[in-house]
C-alpha positions in Angstrom: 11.9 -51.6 -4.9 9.4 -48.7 -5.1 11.8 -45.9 -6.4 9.3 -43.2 -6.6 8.3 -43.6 -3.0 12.1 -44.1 -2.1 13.0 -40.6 -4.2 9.8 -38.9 -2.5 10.4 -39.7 0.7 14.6 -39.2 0.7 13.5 -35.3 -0.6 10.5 -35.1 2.1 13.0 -35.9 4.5 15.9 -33.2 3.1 12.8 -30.4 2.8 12.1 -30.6 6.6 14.9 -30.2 7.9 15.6 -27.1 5.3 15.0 -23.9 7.3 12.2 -22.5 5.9 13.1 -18.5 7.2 15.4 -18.4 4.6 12.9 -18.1 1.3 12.2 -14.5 2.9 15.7 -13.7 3.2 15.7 -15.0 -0.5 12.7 -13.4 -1.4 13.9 -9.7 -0.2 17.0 -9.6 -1.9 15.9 -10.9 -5.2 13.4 -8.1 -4.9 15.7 -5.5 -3.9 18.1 -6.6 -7.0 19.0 -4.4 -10.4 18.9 -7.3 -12.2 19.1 -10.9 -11.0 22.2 -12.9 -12.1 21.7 -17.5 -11.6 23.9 -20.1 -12.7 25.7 -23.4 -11.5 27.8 -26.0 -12.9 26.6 -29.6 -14.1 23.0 -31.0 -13.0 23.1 -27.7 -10.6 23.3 -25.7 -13.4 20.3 -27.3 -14.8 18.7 -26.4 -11.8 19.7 -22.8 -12.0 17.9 -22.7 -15.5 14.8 -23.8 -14.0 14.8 -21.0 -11.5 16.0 -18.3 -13.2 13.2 -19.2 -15.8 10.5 -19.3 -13.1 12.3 -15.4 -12.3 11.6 -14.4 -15.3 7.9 -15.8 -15.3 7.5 -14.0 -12.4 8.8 -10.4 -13.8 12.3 -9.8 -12.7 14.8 -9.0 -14.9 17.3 -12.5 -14.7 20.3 -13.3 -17.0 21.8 -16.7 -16.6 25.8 -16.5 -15.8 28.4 -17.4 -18.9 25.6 -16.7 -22.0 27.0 -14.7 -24.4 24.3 -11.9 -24.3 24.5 -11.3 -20.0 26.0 -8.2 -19.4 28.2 -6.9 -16.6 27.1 -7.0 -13.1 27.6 -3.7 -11.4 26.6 -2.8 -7.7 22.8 -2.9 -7.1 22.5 -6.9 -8.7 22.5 -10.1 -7.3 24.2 -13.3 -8.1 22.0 -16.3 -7.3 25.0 -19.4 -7.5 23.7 -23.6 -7.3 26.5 -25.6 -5.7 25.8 -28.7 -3.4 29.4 -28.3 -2.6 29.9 -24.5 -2.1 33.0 -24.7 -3.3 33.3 -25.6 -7.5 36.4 -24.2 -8.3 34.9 -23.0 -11.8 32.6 -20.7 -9.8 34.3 -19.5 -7.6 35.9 -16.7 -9.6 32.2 -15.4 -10.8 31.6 -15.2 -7.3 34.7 -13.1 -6.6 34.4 -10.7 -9.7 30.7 -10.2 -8.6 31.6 -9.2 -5.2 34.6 -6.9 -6.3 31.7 -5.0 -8.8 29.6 -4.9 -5.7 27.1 -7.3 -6.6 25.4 -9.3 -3.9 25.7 -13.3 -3.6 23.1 -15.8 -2.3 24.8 -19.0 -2.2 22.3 -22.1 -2.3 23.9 -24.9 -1.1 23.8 -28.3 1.2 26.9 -26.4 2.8 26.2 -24.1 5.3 30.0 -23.5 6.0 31.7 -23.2 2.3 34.1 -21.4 -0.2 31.2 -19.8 -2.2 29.5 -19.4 1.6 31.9 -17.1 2.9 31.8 -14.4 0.3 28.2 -14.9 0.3 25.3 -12.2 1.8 22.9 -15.2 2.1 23.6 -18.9 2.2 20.6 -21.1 1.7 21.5 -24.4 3.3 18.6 -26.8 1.9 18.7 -29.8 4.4 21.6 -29.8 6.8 24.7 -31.6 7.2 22.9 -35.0 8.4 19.8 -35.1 5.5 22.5 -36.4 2.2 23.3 -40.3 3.3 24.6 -42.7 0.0 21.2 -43.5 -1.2 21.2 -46.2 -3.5 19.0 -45.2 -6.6 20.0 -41.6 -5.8 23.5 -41.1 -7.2 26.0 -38.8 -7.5 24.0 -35.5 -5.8 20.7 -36.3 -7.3 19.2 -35.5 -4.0 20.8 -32.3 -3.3 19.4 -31.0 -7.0 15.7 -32.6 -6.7 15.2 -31.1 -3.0 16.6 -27.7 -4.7 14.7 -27.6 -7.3 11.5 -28.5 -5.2 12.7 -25.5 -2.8 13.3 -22.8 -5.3 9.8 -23.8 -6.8 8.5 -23.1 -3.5 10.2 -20.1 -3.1 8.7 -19.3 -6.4 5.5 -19.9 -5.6 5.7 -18.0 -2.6 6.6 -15.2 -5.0 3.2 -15.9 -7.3 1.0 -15.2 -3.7 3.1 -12.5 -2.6 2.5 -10.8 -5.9 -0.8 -12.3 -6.7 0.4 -13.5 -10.1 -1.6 -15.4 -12.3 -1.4 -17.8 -14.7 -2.3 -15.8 -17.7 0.1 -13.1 -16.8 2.7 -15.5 -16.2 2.0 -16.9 -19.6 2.5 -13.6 -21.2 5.7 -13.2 -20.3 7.0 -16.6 -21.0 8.9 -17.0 -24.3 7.7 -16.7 -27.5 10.4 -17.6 -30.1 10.8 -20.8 -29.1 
């Protein structure tokens, strides 16, 4: 069994079916955000890290949900939230305190129709309810966080054209006291 092919082509598959209008959607209200809140539970919250990483590479200001340093979100900010289910019942409540400050919420999810989606101003559905079949090799929502990661990178390099960031700029801004 050729694994890699088998993990490439199960996320080829997810990604073309993901509708691809939505990175815009994403795209404008990261932009129009105070400061940019991410954060998901489990493997999703790795891939939150990721992304609000690539964020920062790419000059927002980002704070990842539940550090001890993120401050208070207030109206004018964004919550960015990772759930393949829409509906982890330790988010929710970060979702709901964000919307009562005013905050807006972009939900990525393989939910179109969630929880988390409901209080939402943008759910990102990557793939759609067909594209997640039991994939042996592929366990336990391994697909949902690969193809997310893949799309937020995307998103993110939409962001390094749409700027015209560079590499050495990038650089310059990633951390130092590591």
């Amino acid at each position: 069994m050729d694994t890699q092919k088998l993990i490439l082509d199960r996320l080829s598959a997810i990604l073309s079916v993901t509708d691809k209008s939505q990175a815009q959607k994403l795209k404008d209200l990261l932009d129009d955000a105070g400061r940019i809140f991410v954060g998901g539970a489990g493997r999703s919250g790795l891939v939150s890290r990721f992304f609000a990483m690539r964020l920062v590479h790419s000059g927002y200001n980002v704070n990842m949900v539940g550090e001890i340093v993120t401050p208070a979100a207030k109206s004018g900010d964004l919550l960015v939230v990772i759930s393949g289910s829409g509906g982890t019942k330790t988010l929710l409540p970060i979702l709901e305190t964000a919307k009562s400050k005013g905050a807006k919420i972009a939900v990525i999810s393989q939910k179109l129709s969630s929880a988390m989606a409901d209080m939402a101003d943008l759910t990102v559905q990557v793939g759609n309810d067909d594209a997640f079949p039991l994939t042996k090799g592929m366990p336990m929502g391994s697909q949902f966080e690969l193809a997310t990661l893949l799309y937020l990178e995307a998103v993110v390099g939409e962001i390094i054209f749409d700027k015209d960031l560079t590499e050495e700029g990038m650089r310059a801004i990633h951390a130092n006291l590591e």
